[in-house]
C-alpha positions as CSV (number, residue, x, y, z in Angstrom):
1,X,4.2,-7.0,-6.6
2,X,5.1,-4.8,-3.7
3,X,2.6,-5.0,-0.7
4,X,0.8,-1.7,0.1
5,X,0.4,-0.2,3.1
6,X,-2.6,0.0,4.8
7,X,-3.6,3.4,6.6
8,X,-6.7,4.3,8.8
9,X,-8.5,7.0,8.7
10,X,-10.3,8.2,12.0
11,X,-12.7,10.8,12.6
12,X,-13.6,11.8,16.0
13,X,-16.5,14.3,16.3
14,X,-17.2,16.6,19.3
15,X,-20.4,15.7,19.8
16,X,-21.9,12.4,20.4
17,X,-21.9,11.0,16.8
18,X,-19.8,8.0,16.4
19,X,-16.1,7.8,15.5
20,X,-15.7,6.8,11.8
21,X,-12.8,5.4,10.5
22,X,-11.3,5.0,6.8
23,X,-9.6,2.2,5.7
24,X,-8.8,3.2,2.1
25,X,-5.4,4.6,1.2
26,X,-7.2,6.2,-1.9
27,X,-10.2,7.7,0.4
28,X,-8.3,9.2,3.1
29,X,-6.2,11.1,0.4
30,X,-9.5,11.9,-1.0
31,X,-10.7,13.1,1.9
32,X,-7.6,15.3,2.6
33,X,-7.1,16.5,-0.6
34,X,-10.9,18.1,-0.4
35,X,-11.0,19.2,2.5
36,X,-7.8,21.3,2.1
37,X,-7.8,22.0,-1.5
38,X,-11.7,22.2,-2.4
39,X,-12.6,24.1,1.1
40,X,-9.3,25.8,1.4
41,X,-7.5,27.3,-1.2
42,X,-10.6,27.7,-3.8
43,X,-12.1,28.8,-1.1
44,X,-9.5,32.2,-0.9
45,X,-8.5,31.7,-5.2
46,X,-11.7,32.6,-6.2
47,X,-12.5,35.9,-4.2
48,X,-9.2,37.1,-4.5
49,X,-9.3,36.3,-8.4
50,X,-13.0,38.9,-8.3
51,X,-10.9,41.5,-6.1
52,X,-8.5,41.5,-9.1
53,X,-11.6,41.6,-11.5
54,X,-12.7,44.6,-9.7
55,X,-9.1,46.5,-9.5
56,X,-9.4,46.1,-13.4
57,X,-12.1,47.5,-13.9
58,X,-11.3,50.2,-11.3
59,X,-14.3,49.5,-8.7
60,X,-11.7,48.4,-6.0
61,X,-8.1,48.5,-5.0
62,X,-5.4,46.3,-5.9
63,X,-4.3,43.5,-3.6
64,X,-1.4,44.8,-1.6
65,X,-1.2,47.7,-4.5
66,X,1.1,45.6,-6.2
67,X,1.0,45.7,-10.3
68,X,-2.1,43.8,-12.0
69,X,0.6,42.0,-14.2
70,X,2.2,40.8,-11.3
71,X,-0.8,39.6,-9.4
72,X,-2.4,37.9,-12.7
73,X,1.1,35.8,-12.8
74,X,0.6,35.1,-9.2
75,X,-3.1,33.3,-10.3
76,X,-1.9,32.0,-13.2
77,X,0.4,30.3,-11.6
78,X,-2.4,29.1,-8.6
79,X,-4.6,28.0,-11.4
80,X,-1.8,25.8,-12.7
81,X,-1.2,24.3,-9.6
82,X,-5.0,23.8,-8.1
83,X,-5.2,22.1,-12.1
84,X,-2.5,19.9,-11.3
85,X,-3.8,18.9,-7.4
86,X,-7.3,18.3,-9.2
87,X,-6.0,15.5,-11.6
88,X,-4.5,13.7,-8.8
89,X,-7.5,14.3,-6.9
90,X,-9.4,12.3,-9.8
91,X,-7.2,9.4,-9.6
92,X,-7.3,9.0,-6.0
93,X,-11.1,9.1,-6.0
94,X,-11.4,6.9,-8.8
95,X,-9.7,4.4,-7.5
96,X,-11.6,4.5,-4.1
97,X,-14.8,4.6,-6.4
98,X,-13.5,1.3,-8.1
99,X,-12.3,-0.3,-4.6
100,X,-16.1,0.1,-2.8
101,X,-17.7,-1.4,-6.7
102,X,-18.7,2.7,-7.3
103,X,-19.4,3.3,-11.1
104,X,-16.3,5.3,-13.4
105,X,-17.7,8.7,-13.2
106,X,-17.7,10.1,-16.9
107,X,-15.0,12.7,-18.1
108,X,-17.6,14.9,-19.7
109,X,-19.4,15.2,-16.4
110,X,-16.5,15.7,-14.5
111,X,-16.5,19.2,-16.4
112,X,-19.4,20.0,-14.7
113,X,-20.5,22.6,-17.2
114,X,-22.2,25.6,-16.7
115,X,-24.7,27.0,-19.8
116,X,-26.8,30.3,-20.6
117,X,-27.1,32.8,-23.6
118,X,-24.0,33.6,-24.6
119,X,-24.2,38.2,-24.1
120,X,-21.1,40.7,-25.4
121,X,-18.5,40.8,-23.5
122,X,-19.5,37.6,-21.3
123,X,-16.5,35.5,-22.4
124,X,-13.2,37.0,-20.8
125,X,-10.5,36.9,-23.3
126,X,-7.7,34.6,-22.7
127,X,-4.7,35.4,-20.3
128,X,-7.0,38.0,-18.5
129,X,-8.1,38.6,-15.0
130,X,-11.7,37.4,-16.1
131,X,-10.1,34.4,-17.5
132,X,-8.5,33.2,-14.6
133,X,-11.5,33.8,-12.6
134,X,-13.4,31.7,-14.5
135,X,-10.6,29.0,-14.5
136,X,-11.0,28.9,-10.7
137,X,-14.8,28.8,-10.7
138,X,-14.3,25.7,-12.8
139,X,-12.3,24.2,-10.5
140,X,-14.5,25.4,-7.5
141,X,-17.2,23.2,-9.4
142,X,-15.0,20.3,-10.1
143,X,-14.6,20.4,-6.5
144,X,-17.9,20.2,-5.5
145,X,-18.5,17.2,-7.5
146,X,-15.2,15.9,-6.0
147,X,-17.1,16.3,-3.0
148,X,-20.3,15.0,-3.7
149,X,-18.6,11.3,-5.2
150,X,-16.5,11.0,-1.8
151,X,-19.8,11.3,-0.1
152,X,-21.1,8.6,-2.0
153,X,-17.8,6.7,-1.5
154,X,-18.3,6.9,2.2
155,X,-22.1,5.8,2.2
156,X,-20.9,2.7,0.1
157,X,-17.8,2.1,2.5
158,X,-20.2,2.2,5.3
159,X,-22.6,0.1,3.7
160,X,-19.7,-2.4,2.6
161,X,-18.6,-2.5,6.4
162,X,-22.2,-3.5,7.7
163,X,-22.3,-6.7,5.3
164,X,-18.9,-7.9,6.3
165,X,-20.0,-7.7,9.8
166,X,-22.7,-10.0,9.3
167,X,-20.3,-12.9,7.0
168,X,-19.1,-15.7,9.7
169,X,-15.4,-15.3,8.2
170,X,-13.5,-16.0,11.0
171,X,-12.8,-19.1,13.2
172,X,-15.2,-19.3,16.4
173,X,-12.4,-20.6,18.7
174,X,-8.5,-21.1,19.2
175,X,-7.5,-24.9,18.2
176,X,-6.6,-27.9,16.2
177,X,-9.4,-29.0,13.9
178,X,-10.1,-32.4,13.9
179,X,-12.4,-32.9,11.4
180,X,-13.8,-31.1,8.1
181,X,-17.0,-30.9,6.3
182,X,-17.8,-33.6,4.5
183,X,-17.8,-37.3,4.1
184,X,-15.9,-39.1,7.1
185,X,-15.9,-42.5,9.6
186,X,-18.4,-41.9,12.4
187,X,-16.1,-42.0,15.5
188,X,-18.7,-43.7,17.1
189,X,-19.7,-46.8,14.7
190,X,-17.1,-46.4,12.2
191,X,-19.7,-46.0,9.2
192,X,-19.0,-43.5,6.5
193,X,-21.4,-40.0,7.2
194,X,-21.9,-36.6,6.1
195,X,-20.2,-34.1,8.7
196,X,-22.1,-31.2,8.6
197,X,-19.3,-28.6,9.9
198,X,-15.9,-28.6,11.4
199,X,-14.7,-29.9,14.7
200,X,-12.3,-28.0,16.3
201,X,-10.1,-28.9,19.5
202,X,-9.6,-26.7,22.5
203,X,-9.2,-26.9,26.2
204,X,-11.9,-27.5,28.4
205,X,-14.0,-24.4,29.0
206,X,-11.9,-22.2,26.0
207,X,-14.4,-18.9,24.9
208,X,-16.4,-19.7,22.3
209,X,-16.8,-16.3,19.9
210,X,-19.9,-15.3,17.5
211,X,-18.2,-15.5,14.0
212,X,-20.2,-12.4,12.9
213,X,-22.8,-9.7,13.8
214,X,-26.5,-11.2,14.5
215,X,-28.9,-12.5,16.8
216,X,-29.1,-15.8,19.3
217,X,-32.3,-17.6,17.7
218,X,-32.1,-20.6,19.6
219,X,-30.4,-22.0,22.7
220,X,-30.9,-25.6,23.9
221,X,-29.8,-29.3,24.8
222,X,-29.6,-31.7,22.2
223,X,-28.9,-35.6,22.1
224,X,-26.2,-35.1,19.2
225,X,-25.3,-31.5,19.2
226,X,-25.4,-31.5,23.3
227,X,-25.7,-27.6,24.6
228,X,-25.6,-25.9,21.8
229,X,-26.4,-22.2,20.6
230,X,-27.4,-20.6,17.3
231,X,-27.1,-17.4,15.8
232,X,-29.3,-15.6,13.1
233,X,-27.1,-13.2,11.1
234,X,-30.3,-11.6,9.0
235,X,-28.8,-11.9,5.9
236,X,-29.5,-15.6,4.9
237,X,-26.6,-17.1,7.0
238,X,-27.1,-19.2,10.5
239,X,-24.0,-20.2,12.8
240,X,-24.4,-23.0,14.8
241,X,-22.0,-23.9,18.0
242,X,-22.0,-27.8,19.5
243,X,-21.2,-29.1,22.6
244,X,-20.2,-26.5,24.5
245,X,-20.2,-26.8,28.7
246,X,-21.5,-23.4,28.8
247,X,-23.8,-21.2,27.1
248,X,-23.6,-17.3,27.2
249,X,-26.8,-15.4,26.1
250,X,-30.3,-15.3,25.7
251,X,-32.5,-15.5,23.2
252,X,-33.4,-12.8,21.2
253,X,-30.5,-11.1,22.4
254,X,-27.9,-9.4,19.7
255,X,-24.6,-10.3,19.5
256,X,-21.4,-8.8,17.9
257,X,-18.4,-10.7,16.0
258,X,-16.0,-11.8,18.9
259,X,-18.7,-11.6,21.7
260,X,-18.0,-14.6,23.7
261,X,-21.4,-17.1,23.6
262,X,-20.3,-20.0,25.2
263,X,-17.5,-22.6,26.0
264,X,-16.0,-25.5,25.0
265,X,-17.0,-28.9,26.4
266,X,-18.5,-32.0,25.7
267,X,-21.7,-32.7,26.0
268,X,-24.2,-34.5,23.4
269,X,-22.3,-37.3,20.8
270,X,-18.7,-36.3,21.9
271,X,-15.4,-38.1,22.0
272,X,-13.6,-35.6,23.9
273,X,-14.0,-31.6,24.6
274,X,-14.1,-29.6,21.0
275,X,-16.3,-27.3,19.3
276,X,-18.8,-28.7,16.6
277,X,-19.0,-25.3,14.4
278,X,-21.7,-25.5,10.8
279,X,-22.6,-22.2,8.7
280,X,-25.9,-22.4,6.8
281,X,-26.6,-20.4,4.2
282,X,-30.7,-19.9,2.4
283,X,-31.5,-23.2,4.9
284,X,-28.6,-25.2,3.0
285,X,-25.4,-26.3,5.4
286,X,-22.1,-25.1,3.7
287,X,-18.3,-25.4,4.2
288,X,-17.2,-23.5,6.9
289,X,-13.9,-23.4,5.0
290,X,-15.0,-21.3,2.1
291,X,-15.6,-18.5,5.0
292,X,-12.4,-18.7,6.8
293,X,-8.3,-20.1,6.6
294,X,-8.2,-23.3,8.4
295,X,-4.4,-23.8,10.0
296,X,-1.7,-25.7,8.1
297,X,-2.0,-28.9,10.4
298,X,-5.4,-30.8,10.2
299,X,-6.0,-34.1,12.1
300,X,-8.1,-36.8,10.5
């Protein structure tokens, strides 16, 4: 299956609000297609749709005093066309909907009726001015709602984006790791042990990086972990860094993925200068693996 491209989005405000940016093929059409078809051409279709209305019914003048045939082709055709944009405009949105775990929004609501007691003379007869204003006031609804779901689209999106930011999914430094999670020979007495996270090789003094959005709970010296740092992500999952030379931060401070928090070294129960890296999750250590893509090449 062909790869997609992926396109961003980014809105820059001229005041002081932040830059937002889009990631979502289907969104940023969606966000186009309103913006120039819901606010744009409805908005001009449907008052020049009343001003024919009116020059029907002789309380105005025509538009451009051209014949009313002619001008009622003329939106015929614009209502054809605006149709057409809307049913792409549905697919693009639903997707998007279905990409940020958004609920299919229903057919019969996307109709977005309108209801009253029905008077003489209140329904324009088909192929009529009045018909095709109506057509357009429809659509002006439709847009509305089209509106209203890309709103909710972005609060999800936005939403979405905040979580991520606090999962440890990527790798806290540049190297070779040495050793996984799990059951291994203590380098030390050669006795088979749990290994509570992944060791990972790098020159003395490499930058350490947070692996996600949180806060530095704890900083300290420790007989096995040496100088070590951990970080709180408020959403159940801890990060903890071992034996580094250097620690960067305080605690209680808040740190952002890729904010350098230390260096590598070896201090505590090291054989040589590497990061000691765990992820706990609910107070339980997990693989670190299940968060990011080790490299090909692992060292036992």
């Amino acid at each position: 299956m062909a790869l997609r491209k992926r396109l961003t989005l980014v809105l820059i405000p001229h005041s002081h609000a932040p830059v937002r940016e889009f990631g979502s093929l289907a969104l940023i059409c969606g966000v186009l297609l309103i913006m120039l078809t819901g606010y744009g051409i409805f908005g001009h279709a449907v008052p020049y749709a009343r001003s024919l209305w009116a020059s029907q019914n002789g309380t105005g003048n025509s538009a451009g005093n051209r014949p009313l045939s002619l001008q009622l082709e003329e939106m015929k055709t614009l209502v054809a066309t605006l149709r057409a944009q809307m049913g792409e405009m549905v697919e693009r949105e639903q997707a998007a909907r279905l990409a940020v775990g958004l609920p299919h929004i229903d057919l019969d609501v996307r109709k977005v009726g309108v209801g009253g007691p029905e008077t003489p003379g209140s329904k324009a007869p088909a192929g009529t001015v009045g018909q095709v204003q109506a057509d357009l006031e429809q659509l002006l609804r439709e847009a509305k709602l089209q509106n209203a779901s890309l709103q909710s689209i972005i609060r999800k999106a936005q939403a979405d984006k905040t979580y991520w930011r606090h999962i440890p999914t990527v790798r806290p430094v540049e190297g070779t790791t040495t050793s996984t999670f799990g059951m291994r020979s203590d380098p030390f007495t050669g006795l088979r042990r749990m290994h509570a996270g992944y060791d990972i090789a790098a020159r003395p003094g490499e930058k350490v990086r947070a692996t996600a959005d949180g806060v530095i709970v704890n900083i300290g010296m420790d007989v096995n972990y040496g100088r070590f740092i951990e970080i709180d992500h408020r959403n159940g999952y801890m990060t903890r860094y071992g034996h580094l030379s250097k620690v960067i931060g305080t605690t209680g401070a808040r740190t952002s993925r890729g904010d350098i928090i230390g260096h590598v070294g070896n201090s505590g129960r090291a054989s040589g200068y590497h990061l000691h890296y765990e992820v706990h999750r609910n107070g339980r250590i997990v693989d670190p693996a299940a968060y990011f893509f080790p490299e090909n090449e692992i060292v036992d």
